[in-house]
PDB file of N, CA, C and O in Angstrom:
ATOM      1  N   UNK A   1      11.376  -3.622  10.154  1.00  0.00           N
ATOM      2  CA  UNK A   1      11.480  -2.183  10.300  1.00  0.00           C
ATOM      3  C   UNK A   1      10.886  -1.515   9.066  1.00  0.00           C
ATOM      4  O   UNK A   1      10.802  -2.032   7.952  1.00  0.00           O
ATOM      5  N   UNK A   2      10.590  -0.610   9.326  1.00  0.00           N
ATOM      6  CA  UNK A   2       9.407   0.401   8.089  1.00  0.00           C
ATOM      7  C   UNK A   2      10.378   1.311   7.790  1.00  0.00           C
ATOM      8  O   UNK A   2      11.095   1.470   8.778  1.00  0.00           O
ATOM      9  N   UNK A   3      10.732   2.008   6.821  1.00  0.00           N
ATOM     10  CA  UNK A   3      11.546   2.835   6.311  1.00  0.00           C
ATOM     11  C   UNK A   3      10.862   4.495   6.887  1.00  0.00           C
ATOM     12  O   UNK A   3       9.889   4.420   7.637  1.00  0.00           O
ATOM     13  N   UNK A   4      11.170   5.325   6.672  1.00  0.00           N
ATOM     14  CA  UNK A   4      10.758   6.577   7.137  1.00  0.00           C
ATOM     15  C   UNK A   4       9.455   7.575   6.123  1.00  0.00           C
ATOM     16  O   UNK A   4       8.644   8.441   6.454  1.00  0.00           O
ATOM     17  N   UNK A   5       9.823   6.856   4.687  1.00  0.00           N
ATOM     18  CA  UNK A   5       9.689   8.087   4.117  1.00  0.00           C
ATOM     19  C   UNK A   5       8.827   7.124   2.899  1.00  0.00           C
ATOM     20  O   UNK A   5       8.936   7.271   1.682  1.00  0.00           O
ATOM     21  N   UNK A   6       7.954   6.113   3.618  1.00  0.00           N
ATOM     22  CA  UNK A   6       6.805   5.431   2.877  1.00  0.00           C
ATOM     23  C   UNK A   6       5.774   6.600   2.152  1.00  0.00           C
ATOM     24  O   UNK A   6       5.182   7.371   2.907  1.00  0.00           O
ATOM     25  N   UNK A   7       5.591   6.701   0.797  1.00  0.00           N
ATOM     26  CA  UNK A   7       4.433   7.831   0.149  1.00  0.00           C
ATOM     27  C   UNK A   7       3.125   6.815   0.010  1.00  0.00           C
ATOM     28  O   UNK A   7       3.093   5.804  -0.691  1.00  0.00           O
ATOM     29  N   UNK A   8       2.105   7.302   0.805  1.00  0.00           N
ATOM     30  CA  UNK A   8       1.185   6.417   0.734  1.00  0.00           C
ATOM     31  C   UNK A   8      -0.200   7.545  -0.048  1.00  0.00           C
ATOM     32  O   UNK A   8      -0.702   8.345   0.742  1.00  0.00           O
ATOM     33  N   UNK A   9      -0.630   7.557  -1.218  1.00  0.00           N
ATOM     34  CA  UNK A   9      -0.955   8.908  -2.629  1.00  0.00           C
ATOM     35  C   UNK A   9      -2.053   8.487  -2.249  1.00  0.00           C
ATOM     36  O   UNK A   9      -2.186   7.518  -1.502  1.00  0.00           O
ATOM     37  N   UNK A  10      -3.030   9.207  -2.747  1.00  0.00           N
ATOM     38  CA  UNK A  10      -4.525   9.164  -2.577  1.00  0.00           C
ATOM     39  C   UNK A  10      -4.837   8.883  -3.800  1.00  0.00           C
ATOM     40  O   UNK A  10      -4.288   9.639  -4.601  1.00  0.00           O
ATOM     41  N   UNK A  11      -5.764   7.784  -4.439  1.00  0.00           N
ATOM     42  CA  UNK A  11      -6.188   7.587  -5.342  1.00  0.00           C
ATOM     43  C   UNK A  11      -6.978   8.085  -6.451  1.00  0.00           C
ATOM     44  O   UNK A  11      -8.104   7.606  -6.590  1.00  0.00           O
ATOM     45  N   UNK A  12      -6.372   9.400  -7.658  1.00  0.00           N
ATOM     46  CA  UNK A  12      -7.335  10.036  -8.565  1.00  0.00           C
ATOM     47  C   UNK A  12      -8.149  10.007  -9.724  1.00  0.00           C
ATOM     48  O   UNK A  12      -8.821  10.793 -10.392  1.00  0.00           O
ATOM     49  N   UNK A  13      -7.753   8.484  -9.712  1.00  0.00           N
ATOM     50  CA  UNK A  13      -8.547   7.758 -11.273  1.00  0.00           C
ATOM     51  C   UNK A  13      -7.768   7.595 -11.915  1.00  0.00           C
ATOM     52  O   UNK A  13      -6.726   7.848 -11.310  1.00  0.00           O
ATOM     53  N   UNK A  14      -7.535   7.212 -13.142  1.00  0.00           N
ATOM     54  CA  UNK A  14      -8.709   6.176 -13.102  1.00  0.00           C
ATOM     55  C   UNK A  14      -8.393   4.619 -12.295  1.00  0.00           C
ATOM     56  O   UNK A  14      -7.406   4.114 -11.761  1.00  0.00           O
ATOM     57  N   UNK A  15     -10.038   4.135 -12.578  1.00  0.00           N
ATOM     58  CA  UNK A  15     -10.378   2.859 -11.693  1.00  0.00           C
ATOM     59  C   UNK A  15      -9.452   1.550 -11.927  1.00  0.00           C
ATOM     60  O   UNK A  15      -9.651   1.058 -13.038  1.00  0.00           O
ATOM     61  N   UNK A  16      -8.650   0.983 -11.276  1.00  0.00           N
ATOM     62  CA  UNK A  16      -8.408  -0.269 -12.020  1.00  0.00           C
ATOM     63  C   UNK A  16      -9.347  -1.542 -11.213  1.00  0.00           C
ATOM     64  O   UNK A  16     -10.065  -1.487 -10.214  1.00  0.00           O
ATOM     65  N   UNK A  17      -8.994  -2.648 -12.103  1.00  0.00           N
ATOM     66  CA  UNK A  17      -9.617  -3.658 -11.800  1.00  0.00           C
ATOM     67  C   UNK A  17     -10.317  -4.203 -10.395  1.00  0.00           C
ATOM     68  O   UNK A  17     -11.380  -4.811 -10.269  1.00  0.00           O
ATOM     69  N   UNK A  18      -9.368  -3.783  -9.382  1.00  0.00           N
ATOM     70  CA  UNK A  18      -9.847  -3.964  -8.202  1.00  0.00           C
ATOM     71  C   UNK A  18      -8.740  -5.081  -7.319  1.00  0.00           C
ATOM     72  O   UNK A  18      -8.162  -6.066  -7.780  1.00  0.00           O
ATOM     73  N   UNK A  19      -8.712  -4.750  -6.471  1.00  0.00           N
ATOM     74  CA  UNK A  19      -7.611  -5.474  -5.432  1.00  0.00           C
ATOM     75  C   UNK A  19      -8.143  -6.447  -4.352  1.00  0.00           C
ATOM     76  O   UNK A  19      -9.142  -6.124  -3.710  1.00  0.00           O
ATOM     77  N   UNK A  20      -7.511  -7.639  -4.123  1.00  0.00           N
ATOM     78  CA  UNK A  20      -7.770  -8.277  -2.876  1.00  0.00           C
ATOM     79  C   UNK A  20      -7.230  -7.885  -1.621  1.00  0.00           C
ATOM     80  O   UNK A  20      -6.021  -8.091  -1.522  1.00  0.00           O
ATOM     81  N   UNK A  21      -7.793  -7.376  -0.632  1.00  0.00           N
ATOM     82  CA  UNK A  21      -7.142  -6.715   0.256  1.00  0.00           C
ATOM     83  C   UNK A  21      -6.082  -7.971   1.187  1.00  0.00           C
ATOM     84  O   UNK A  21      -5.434  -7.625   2.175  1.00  0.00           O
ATOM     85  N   UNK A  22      -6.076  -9.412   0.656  1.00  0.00           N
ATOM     86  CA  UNK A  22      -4.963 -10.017   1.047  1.00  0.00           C
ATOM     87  C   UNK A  22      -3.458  -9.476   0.677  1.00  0.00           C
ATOM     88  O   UNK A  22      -2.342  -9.523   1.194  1.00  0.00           O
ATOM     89  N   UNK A  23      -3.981  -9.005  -0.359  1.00  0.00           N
ATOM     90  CA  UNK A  23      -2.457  -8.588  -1.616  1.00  0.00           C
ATOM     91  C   UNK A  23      -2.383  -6.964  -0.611  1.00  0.00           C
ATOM     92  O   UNK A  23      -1.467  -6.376  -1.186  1.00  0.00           O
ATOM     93  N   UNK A  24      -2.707  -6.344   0.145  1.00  0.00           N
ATOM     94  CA  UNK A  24      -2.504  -5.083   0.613  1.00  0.00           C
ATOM     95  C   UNK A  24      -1.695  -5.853   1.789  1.00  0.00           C
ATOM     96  O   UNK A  24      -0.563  -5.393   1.937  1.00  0.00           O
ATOM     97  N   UNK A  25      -2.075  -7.083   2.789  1.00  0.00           N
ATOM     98  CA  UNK A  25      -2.061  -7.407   3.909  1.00  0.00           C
ATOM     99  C   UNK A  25      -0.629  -8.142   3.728  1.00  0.00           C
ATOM    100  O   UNK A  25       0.301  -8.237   4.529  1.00  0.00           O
ATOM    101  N   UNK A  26      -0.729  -8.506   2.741  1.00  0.00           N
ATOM    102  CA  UNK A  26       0.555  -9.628   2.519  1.00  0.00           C
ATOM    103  C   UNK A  26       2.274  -8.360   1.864  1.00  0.00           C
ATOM    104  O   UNK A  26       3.480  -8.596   1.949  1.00  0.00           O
ATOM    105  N   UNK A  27       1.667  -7.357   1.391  1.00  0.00           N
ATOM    106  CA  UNK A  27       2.898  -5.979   1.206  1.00  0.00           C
ATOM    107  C   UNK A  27       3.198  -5.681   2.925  1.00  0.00           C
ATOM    108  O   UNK A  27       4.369  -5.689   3.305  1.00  0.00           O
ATOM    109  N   UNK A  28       2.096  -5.425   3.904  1.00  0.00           N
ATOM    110  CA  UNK A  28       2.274  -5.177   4.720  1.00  0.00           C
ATOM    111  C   UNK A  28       3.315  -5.983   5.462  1.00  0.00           C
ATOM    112  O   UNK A  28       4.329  -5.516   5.982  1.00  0.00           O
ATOM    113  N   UNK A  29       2.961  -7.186   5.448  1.00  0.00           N
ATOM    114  CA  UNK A  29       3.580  -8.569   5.743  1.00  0.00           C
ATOM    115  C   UNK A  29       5.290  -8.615   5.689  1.00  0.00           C
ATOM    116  O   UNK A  29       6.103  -8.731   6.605  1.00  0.00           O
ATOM    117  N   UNK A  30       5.462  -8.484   4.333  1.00  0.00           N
ATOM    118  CA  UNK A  30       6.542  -7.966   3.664  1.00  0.00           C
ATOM    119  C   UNK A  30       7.581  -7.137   3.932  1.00  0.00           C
ATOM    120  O   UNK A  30       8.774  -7.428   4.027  1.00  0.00           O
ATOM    121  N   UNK A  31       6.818  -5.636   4.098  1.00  0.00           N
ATOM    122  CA  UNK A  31       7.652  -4.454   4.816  1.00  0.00           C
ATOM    123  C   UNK A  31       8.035  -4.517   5.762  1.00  0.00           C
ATOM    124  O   UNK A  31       9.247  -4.367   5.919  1.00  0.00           O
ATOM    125  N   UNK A  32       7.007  -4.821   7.082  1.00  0.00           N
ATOM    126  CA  UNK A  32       7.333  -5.057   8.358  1.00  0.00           C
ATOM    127  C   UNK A  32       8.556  -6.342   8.073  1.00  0.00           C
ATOM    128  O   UNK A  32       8.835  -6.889   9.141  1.00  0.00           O
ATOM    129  N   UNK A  33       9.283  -6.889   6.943  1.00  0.00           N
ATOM    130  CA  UNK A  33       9.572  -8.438   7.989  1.00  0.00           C
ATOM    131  C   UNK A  33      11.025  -7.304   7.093  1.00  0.00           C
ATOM    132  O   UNK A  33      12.066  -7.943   6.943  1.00  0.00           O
ATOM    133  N   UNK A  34      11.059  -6.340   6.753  1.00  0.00           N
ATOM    134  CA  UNK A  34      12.232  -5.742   5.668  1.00  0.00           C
ATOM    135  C   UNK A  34      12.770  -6.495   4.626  1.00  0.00           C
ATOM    136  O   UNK A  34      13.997  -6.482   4.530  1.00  0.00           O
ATOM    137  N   UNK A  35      12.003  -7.275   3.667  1.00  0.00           N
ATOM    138  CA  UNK A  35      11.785  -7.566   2.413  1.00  0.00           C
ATOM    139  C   UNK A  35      12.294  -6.604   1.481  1.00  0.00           C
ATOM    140  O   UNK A  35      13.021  -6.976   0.560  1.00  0.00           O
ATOM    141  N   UNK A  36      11.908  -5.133   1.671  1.00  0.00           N
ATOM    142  CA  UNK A  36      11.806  -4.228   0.256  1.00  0.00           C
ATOM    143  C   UNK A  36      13.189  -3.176   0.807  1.00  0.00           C
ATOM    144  O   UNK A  36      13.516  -3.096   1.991  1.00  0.00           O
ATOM    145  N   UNK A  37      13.672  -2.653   0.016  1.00  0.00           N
ATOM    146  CA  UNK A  37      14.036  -1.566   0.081  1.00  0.00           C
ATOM    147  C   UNK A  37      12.763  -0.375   0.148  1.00  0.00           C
ATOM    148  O   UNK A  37      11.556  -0.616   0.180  1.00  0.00           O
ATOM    149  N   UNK A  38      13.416   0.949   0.158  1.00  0.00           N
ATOM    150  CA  UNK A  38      11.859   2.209   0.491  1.00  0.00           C
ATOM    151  C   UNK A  38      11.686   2.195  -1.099  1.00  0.00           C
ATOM    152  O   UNK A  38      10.521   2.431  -1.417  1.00  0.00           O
ATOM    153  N   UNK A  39      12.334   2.032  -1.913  1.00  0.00           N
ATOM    154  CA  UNK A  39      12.278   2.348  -3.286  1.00  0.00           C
ATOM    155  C   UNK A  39      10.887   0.939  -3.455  1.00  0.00           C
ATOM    156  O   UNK A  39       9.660   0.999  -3.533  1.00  0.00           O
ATOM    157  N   UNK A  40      11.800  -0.116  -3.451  1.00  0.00           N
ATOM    158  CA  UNK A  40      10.435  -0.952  -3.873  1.00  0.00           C
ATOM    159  C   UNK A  40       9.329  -1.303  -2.810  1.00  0.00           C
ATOM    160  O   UNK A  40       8.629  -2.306  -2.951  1.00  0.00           O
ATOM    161  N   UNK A  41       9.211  -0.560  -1.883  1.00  0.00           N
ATOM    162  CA  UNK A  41       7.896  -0.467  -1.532  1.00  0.00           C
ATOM    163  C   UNK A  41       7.102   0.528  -2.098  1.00  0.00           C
ATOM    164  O   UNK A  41       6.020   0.246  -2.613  1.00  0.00           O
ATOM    165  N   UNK A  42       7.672   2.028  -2.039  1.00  0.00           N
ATOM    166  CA  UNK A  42       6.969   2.809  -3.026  1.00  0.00           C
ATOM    167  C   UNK A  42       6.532   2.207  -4.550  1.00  0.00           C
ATOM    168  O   UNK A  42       5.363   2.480  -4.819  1.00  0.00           O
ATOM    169  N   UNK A  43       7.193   1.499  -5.521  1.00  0.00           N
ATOM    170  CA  UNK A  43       7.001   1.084  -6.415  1.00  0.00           C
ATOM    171  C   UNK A  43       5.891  -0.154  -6.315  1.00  0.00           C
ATOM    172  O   UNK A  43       5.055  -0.345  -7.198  1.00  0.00           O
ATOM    173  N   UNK A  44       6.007  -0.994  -5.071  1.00  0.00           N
ATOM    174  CA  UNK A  44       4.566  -1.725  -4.657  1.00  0.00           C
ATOM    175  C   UNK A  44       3.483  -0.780  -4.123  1.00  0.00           C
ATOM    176  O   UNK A  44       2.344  -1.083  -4.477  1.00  0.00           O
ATOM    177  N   UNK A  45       3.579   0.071  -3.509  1.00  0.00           N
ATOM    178  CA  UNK A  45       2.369   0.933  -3.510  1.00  0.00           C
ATOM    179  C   UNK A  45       1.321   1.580  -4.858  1.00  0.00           C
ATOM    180  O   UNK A  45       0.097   1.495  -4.955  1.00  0.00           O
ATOM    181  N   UNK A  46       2.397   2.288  -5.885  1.00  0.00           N
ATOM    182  CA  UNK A  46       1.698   2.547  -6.693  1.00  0.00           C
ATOM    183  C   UNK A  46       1.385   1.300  -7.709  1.00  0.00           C
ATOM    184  O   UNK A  46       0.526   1.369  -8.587  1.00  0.00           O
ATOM    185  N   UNK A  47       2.060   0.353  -7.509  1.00  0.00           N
ATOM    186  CA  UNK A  47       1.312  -0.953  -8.403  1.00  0.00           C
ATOM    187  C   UNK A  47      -0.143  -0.961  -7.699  1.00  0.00           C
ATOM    188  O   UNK A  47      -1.217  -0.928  -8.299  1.00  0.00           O
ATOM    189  N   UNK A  48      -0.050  -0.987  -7.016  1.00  0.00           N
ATOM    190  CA  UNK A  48      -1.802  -1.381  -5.756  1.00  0.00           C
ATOM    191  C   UNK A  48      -2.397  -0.168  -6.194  1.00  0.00           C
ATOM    192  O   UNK A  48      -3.528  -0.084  -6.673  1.00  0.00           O
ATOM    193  N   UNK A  49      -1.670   0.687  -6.031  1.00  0.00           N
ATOM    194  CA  UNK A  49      -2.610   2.271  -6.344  1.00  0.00           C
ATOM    195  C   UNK A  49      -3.246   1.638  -7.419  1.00  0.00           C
ATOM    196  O   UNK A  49      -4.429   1.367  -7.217  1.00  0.00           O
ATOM    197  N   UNK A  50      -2.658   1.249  -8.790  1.00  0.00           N
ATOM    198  CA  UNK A  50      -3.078   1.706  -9.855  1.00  0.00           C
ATOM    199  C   UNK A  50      -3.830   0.115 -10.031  1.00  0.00           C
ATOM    200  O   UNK A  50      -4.602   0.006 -10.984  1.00  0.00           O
ATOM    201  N   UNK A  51      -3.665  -0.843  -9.329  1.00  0.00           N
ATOM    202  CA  UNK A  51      -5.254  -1.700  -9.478  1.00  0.00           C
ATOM    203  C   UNK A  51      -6.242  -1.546  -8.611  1.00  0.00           C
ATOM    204  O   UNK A  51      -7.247  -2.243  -8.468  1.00  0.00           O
ATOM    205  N   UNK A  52      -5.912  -0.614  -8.050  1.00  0.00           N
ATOM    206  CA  UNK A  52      -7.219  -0.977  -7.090  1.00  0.00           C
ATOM    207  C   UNK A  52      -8.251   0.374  -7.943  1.00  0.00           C
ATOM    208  O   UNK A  52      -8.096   1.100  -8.926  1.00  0.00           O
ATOM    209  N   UNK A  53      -9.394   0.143  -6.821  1.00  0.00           N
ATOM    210  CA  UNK A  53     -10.684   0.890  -7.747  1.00  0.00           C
ATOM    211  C   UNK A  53     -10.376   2.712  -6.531  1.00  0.00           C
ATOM    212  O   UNK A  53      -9.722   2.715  -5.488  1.00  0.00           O
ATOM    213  N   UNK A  54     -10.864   3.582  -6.963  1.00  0.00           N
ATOM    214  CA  UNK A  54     -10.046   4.926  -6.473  1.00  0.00           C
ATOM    215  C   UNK A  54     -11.108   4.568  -4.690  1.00  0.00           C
ATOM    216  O   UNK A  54     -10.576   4.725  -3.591  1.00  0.00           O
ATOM    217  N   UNK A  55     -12.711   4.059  -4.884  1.00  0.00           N
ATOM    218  CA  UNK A  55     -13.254   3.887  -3.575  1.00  0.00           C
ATOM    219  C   UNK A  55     -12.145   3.074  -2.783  1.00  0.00           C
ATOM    220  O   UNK A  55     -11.390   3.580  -1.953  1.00  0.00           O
ATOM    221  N   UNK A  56     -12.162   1.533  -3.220  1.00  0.00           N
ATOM    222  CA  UNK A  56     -11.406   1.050  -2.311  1.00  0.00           C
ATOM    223  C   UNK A  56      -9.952   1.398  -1.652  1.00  0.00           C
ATOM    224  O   UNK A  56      -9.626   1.097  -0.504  1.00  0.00           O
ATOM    225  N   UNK A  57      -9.226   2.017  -2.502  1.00  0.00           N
ATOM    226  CA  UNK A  57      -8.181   2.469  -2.168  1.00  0.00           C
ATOM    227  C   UNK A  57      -8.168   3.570  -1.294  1.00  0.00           C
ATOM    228  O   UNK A  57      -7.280   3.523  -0.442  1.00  0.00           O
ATOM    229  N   UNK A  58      -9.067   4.754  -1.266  1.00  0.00           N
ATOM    230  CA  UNK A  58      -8.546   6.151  -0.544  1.00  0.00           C
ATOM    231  C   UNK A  58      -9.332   5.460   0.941  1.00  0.00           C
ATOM    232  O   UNK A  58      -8.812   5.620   2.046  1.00  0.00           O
ATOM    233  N   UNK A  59     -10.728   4.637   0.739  1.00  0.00           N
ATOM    234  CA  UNK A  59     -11.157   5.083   2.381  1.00  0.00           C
ATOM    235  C   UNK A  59     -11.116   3.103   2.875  1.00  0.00           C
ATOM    236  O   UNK A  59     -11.804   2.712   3.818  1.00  0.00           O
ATOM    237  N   UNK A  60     -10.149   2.037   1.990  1.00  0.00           N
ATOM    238  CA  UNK A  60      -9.882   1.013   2.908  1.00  0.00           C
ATOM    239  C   UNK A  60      -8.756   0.714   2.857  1.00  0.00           C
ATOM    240  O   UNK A  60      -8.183   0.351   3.884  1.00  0.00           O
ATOM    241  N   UNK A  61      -7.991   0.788   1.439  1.00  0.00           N
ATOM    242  CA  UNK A  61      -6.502   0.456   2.014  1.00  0.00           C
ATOM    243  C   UNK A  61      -5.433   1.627   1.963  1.00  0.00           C
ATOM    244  O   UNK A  61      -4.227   1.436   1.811  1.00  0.00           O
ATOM    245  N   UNK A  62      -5.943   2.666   2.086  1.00  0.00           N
ATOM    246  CA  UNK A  62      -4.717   3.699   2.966  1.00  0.00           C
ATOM    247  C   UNK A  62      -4.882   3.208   4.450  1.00  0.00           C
ATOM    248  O   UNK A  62      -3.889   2.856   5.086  1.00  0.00           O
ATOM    249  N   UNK A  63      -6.399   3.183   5.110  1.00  0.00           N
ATOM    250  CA  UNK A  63      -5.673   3.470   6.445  1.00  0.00           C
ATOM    251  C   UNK A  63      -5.660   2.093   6.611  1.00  0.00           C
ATOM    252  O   UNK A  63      -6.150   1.966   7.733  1.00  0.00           O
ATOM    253  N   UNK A  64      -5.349   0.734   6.102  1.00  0.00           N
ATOM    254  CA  UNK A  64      -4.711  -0.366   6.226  1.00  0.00           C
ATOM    255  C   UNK A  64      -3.389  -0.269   6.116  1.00  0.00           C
ATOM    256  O   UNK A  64      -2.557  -0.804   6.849  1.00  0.00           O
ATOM    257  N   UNK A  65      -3.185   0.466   5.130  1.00  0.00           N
ATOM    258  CA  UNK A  65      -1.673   0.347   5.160  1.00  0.00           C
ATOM    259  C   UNK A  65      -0.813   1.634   6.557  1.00  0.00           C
ATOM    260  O   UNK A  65       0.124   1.483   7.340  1.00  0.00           O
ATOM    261  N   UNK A  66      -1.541   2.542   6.324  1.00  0.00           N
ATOM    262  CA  UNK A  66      -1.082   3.713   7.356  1.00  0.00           C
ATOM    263  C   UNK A  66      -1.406   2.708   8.870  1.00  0.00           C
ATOM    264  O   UNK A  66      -0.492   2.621   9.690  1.00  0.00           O
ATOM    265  N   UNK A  67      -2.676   2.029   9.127  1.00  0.00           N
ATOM    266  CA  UNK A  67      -2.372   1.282  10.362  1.00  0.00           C
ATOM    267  C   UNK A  67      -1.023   0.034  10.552  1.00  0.00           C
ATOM    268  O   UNK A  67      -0.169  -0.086  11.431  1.00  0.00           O
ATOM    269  N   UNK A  68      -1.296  -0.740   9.350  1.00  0.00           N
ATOM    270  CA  UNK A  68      -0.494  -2.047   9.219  1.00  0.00           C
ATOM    271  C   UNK A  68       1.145  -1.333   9.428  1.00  0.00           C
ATOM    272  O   UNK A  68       1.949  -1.998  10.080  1.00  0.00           O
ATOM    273  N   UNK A  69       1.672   0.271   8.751  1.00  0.00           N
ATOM    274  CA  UNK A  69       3.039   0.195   8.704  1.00  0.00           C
ATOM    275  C   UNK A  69       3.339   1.066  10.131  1.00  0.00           C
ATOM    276  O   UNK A  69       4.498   1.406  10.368  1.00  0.00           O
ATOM    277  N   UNK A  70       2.405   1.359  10.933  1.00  0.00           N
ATOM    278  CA  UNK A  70       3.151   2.138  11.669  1.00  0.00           C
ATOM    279  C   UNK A  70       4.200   1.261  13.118  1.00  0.00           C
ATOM    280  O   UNK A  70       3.740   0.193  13.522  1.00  0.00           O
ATOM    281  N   UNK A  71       5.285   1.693  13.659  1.00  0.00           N
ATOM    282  CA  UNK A  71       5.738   1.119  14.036  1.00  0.00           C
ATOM    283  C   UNK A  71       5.455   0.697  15.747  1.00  0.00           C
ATOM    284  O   UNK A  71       4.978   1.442  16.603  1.00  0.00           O
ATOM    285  N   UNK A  72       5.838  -0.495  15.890  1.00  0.00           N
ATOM    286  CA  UNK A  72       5.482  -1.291  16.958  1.00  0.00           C
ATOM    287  C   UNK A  72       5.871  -0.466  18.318  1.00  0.00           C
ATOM    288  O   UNK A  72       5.654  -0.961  19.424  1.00  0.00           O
TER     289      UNK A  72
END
């Protein structure tokens, strides 16, 4: 189950290192199986926010994650 009130931020710089979009797929993985509380998924989101690069993040893994969390 996905919590209600997931903040999924748009990325404003700066760049970090860059993300494997397994590590986006495998949070997804995670949430859906209810692993996290909403607190530490938000707190795994902005970890990802803040490695990923601001391209990859706003136009491939938001709507990965906005597709991956919505509910079944």
């Amino acid at each position: 189950m996905v919590p209600g009130t997931v903040k999924i931020p748009k990325h404003g710089g700066p760049d970090g290192q860059g993300l494997a979009p397994e590590v986006i797929e495998e949070l997804i993985s995670i949430v859906k199986r209810g692993l996290f509380t909403e607190e530490q998924i938000n707190q795994a989101i902005e970890l990802c926010l803040s490695a990923s690069k601001q391209q990859e993040w706003n136009e491939v893994y938001i709507p990965m994650l906005v597709n991956g969390l919505k509910e079944d």
